[in-house]
C-alpha positions in Angstrom: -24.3 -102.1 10.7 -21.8 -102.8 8.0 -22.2 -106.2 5.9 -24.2 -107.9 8.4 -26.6 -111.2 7.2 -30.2 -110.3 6.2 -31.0 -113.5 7.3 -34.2 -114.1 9.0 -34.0 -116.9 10.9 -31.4 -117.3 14.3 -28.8 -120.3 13.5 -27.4 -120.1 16.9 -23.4 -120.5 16.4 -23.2 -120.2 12.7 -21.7 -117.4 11.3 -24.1 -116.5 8.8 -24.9 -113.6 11.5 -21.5 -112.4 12.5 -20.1 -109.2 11.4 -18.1 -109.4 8.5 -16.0 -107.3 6.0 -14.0 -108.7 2.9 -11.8 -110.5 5.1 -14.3 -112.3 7.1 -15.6 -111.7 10.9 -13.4 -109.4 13.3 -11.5 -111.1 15.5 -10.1 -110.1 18.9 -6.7 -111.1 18.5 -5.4 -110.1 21.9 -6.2 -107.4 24.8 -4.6 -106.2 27.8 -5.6 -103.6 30.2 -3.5 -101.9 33.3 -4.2 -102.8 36.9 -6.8 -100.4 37.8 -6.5 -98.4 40.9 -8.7 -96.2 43.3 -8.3 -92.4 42.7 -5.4 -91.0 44.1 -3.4 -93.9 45.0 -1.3 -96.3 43.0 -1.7 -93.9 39.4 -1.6 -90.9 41.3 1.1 -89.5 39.2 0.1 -91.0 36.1 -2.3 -89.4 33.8 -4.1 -90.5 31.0 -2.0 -90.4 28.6 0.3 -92.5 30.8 -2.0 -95.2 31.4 -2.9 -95.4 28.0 0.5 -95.7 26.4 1.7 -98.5 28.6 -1.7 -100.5 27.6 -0.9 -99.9 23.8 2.8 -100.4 24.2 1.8 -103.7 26.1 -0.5 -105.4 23.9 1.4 -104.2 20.7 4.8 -106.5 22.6 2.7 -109.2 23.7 1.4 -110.0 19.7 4.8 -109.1 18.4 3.6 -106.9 15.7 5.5 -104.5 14.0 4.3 -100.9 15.2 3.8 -100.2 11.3 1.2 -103.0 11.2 -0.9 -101.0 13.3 -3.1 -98.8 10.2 -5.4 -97.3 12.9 -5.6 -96.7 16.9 -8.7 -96.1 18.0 -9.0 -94.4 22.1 -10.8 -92.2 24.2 -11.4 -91.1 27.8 -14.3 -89.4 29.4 -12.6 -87.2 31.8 -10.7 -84.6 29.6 -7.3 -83.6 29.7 -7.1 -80.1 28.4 -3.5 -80.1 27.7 -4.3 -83.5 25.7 -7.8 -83.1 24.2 -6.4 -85.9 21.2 -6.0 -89.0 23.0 -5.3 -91.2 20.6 -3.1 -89.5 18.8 -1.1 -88.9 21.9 -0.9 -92.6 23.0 0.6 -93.4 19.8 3.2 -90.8 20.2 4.0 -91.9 23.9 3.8 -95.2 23.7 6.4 -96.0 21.4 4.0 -96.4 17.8 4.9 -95.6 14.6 4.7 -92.3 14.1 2.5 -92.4 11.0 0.2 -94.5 12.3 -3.7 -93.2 11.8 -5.4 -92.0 15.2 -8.5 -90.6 16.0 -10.5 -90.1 19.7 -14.1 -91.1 20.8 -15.8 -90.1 23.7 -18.9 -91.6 24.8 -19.3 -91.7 28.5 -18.7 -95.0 30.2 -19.3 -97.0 26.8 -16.4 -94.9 25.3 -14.6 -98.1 24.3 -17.2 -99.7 23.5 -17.8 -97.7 20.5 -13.7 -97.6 19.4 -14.0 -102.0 19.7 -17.6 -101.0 17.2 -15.2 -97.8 15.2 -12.4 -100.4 14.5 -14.6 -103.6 14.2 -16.4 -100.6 11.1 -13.2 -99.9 9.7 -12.0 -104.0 9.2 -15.9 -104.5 8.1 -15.3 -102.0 5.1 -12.2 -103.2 4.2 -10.6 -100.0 5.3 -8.2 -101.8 7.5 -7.0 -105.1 8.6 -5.0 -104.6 11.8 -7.1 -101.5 14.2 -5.8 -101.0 17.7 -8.8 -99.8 19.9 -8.8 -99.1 23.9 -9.5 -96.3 25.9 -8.2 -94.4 29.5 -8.9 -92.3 32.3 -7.8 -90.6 35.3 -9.7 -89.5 37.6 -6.7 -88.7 39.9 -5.7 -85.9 37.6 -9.0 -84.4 37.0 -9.0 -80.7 37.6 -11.0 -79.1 40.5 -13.3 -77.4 39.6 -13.2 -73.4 40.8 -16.0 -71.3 42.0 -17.4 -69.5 39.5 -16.6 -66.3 40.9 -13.2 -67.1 41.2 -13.0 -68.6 38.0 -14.2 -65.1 36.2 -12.2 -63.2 38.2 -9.0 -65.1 37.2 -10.0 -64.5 33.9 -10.4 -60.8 33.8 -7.0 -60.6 35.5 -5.8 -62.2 33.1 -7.1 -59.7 30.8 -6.3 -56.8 32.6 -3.5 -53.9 31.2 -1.8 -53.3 34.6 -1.3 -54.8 37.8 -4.0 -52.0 39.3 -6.3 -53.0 37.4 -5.6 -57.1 38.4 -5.5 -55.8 41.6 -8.6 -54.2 41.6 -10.4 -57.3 39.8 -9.0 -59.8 42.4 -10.6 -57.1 45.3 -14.3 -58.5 44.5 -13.7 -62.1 45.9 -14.5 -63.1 48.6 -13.0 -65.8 51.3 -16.0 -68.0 50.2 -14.5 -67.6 46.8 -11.8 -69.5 47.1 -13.3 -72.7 48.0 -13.2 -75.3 45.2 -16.1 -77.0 44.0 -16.3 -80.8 44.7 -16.2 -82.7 41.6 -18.7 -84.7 40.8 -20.5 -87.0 37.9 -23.5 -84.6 36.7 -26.1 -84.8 34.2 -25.1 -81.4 32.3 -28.7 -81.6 30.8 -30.6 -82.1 34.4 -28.5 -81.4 36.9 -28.5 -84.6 39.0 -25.6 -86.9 39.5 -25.2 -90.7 38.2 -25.9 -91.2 42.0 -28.8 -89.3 42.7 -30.3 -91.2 39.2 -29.5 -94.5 40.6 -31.1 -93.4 43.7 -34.6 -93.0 41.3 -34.0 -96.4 39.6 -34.3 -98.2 42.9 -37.1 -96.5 44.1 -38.9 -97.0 40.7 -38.0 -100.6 40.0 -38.5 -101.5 43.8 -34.9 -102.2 44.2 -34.0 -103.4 47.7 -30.7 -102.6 49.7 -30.5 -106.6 50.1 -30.8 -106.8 46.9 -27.8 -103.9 45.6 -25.7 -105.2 48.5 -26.0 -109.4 47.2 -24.8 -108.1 44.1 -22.2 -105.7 45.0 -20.8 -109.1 47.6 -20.8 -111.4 44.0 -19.1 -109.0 42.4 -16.0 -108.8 44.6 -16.3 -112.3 45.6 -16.4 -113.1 41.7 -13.4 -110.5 41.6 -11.3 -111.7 44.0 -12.3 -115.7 42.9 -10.9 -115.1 39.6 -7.9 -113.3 40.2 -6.6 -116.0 43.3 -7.2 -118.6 40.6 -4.8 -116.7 37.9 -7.9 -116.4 35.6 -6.9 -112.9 35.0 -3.4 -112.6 34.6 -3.3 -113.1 31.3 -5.3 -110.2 30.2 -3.5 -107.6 33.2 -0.3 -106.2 32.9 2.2 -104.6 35.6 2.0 -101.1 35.2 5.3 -98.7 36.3 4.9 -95.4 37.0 7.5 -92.9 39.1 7.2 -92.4 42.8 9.7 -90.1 44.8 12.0 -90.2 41.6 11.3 -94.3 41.8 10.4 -96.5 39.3 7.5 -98.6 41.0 6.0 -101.7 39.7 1.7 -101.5 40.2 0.5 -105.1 39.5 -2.8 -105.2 41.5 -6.2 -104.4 41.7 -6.4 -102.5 44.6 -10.1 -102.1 44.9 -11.0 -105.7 45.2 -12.0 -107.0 48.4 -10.3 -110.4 48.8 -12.1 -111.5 51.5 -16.0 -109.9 51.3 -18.3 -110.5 53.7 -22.3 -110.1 53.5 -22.9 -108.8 56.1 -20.6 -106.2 56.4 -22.5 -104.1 53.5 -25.4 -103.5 56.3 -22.8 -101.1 58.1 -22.7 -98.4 55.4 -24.9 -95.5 54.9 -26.9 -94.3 51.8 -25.2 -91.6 49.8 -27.2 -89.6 47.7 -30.5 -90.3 49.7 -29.3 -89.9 53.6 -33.2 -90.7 54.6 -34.7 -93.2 51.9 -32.1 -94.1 50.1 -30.4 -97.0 49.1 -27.8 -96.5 47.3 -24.3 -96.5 49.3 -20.2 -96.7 48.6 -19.8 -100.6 48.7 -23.0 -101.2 46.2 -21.6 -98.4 43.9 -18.4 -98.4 41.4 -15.6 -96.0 43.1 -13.5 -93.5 41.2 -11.1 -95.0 39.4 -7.9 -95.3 37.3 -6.5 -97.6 34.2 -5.9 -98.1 30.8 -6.9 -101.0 28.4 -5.7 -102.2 24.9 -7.3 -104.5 22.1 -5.6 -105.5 18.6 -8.6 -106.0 16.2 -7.8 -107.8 12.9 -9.4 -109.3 10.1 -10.0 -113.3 10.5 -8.4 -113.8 7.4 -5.5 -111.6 8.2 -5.4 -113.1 11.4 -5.2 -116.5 10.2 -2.8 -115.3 7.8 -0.4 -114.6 11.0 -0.5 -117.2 12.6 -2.9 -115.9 15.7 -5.7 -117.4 17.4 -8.7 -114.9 17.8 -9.8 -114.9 21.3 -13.5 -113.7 20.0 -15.1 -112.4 17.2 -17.1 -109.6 17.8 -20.9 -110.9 15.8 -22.5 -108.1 16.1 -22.7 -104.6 18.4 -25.9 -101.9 19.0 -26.3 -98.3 20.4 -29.2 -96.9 22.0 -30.3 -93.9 24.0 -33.2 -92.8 25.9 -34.6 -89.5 27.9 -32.0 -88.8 30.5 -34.9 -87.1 33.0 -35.8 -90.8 34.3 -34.3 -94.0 34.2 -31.1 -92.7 33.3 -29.3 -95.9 33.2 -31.2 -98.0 31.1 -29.9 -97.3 27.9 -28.7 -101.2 28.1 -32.1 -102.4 28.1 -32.7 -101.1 24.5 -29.4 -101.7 23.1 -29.5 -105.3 24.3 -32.5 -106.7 21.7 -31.1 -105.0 18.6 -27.4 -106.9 19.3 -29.0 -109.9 19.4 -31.4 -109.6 16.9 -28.7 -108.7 14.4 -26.2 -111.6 15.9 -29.5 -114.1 15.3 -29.7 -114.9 18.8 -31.8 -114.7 22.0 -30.8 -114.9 25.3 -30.8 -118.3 25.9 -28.5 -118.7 23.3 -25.8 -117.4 25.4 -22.8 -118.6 27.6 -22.1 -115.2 29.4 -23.7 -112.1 30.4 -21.6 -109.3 31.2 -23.2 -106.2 32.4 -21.2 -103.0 33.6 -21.9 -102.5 37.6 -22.0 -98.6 38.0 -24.3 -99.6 40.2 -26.2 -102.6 41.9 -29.3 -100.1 41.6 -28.7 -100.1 37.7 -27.9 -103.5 37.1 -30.6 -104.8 39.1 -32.9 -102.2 37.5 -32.1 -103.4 33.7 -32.6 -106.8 34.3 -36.1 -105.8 35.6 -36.2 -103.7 32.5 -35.3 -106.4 30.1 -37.5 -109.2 31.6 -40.5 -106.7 32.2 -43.4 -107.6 29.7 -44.5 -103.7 29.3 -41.1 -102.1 29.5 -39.9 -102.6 26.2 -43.3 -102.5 24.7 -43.8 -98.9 25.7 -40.1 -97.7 24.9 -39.6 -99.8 21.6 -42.5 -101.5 20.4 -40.7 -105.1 21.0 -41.5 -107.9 23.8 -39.6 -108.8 26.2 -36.6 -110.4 26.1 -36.5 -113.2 28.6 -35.1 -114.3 31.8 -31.4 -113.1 32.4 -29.9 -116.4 34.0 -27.8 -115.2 37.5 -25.5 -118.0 37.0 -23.6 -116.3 33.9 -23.6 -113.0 34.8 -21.0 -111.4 35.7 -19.0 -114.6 36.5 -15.6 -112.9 37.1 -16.7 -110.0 39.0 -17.7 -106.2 37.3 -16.8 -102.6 38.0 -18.1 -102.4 41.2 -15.2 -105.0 42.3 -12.7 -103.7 39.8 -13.8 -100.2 39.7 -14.8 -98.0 37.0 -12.0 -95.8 35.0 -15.0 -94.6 32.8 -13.2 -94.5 29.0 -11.5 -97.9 29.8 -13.9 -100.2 31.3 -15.8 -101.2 27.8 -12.3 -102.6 26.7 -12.1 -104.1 30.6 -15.2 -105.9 29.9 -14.8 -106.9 26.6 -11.4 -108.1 27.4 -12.3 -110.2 30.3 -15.2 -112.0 28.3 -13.7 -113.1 25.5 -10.9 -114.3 27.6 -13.6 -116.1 29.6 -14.8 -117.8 26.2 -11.3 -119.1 25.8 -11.2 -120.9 28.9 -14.8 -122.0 28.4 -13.9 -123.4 24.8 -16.4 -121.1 23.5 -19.4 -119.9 23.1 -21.7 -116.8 23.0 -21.8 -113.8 24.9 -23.7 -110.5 25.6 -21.7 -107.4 26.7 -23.4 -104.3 27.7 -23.2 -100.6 29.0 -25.0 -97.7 30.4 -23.6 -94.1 30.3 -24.4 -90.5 30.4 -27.0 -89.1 28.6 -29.4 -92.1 28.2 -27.0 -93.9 26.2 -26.9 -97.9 26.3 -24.2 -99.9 24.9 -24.3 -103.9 23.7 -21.7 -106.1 22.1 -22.2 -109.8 21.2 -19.0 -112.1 21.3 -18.8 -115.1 19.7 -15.7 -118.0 19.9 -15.8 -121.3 17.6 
């Protein structure tokens, strides 16, 4: 990671260990992310690009930068729009930014934004800018069905074709059958299964109740729906407008939220992906989703400089990524002891834990993972890492309360915890995130 301390020793708060460039650590100056919606209702008619624009155009207003000051935005989304494969560079261009403002796109699953906070948090370290705007968006709402393959073949020999005989006699192969779109769904290109199906397999390995998935899945939207009665949130969410019927309507909630969970109505629903054995069901599961989120990363001495007050600093950030055939979603659980071994910490250092919820199954199983005294023996030659203390996890709810837009959510989580420092009056925090393909996320926070 770039200029990080070789120090050996943890110092706990001291900043010996954070991330630094030539103008000091990397502050979060500010972020700001849109409501986020269940698919196909309030962002219905709003795509990506939408979603991400209004984010950036918010959280460039609320700092009341110049667009100019922005030398880099950094986004990306995991469900791709074909008409608008450059995200980033298409925010800019939507959302009002200067024109000749630097862009470039990431995409890495559900930690997508985690890795443009890490890209921009890079570019400050090596002096290569002081003011990065990083974020990410998704709609799953405008995703494309997928076609049968038949169907889609035949459409493109058609399209081929030198006459309208010869379209004609193309189109004659399909079939009624044919015509019948594929479901879409979140699958493992390189095995086949879906994120469902791999959760399924976590619980059974790690001996993951349904009590337990369902407790958790009831904290989270009791969390949720705690912290946004309170006005803890409000802050870091924005009201969104989109058009409806030729109408500009305002969006300013959460609608996945339940504000008034109750235990025992988890027991009702049935398992998903495992109809006989399985545990895994809608309410301990994060839906499909919509939403946007924006973070302004700066220099501390640039920061300073302005007149801002960082929210966080981000100390210090790790990537990891396992076999995707097992365990899928426990990429976090590797990721997690090289953030804090490069922040100089351990867990009991910490003031928060936030852990994305793409499932109970998987949050439930990482924990295991992490406080197992083999697991991370076997996978990376290092000991465990400790107890994960239940009473700062999570603390504001996670995705499976606010759902899951998958490019967004890193910048959701980041967001929320920093903010959450704030109110604390500081402290440390560990932020991590499992995606597709093995991959595991972690980010350590830090606020004087």
């Amino acid at each position: 990671m770039a200029a990080e301390s070789a120090n050996t020793q943890s110092t706990g708060r001291s900043d010996s260990w954070a991330m630094k460039g030539p103008g000091g650590r990397i502050a979060i100056v500010a972020g700001v992310r849109t409501p986020f919606a269940r698919i196909a209702t309030a962002f219905r008619d709003a795509d990506a690009v939408d979603l991400g624009a209004m984010a950036a155009a918010e959280v460039l207003a609320r700092t009341g930068l110049a667009a100019s000051e922005i030398e880099q935005a950094i986004f990306g989304m995991t469900v791709m729009k074909p008409e608008a494969p450059f995200i980033a560079r298409e925010i800019v261009l939507a959302s009002g930014m200067d024109p000749r403002t630097d862009a470039w796109s990431i995409t890495r699953a559900c930690a997508t934004s985690f890795q443009t906070a890490a890209s921009g948090a890079d570019a400050i370290a090596l002096g290569h800018a002081d003011i990065v705007m990083t974020g990410g968006t998704d709609s799953t709402s405008d995703i494309s069905v997928p076609l049968s393959k038949r169907l889609s073949d035949a459409l493109r020999d058609a399209s081929q074709a030198r006459t309208n005989g010869d379209r004609l006699k193309v189109l004659s192969r399909l079939r009624p059958k044919d015509l019948i779109p594929r479901k879409p769904s979140i699958t493992e290109y390189s095995t086949g299964k879906t994120m469902g199906e791999s959760a399924e397999q976590m619980a059974k390995t790690w001996g993951v109740t349904r009590a337990e998935q369902d407790d958790l899945a009831h904290a989270s939207h009791s969390n949720a729906a705690a912290a946004l009665a309170d006005g803890r949130l409000d802050e870091q969410r924005m009201t969104a407008f989109v058009n409806a019927g030729g109408k500009t309507v305002p969006v300013s909630d959460d609608n996945l939220v339940r504000k008034n969970s109750q235990r025992e109505g988890y027991d009702k629903l049935k398992p998903v992906f495992d109809k006989k054995l399985g545990s895994v069901t809608a309410a301990n599961a994060s839906p499909l989703t919509d939403g946007a989120a924006a973070m302004i990363l700066m220099s501390e001495e640039r920061a300073k400089a302005l007149g801002y007050e960082p929210l966080a600093y981000i100390r210090s950030y790790a990537f990891a990524a396992k076999t995707p055939e097992r365990d899928l979603l426990m990429g976090p659980v590797l990721a997690a002891p090289v953030a804090l071994e490069r922040a100089g910490l351990s867990l009991s250092d910490l003031t928060l834990i936030d852990m994305h919820e793409a499932f109970a199954a998987q949050v439930e199983a990482n924990i295991r993972g992490m406080e197992s005294k083999t697991y991370l023996k076997e996978m990376s030659g290092r000991g465990p890492l400790g107890t994960i203390d239940r009473d700062i996890l999570n603390v504001n709810g996670g995705s499976i309360a606010f759902g899951h837009p998958f490019g967004a959510t890193g910048a959701r989580i980041l967001i929320q915890t920093a903010h959450e420092l704030k109110r604390r009056g500081g402290g440390l925090a560990m932020t991590t995130a499992c995606a597709a393909g093995g991959i595991g996320a972690a980010m350590i926070l830090e606020r004087d």
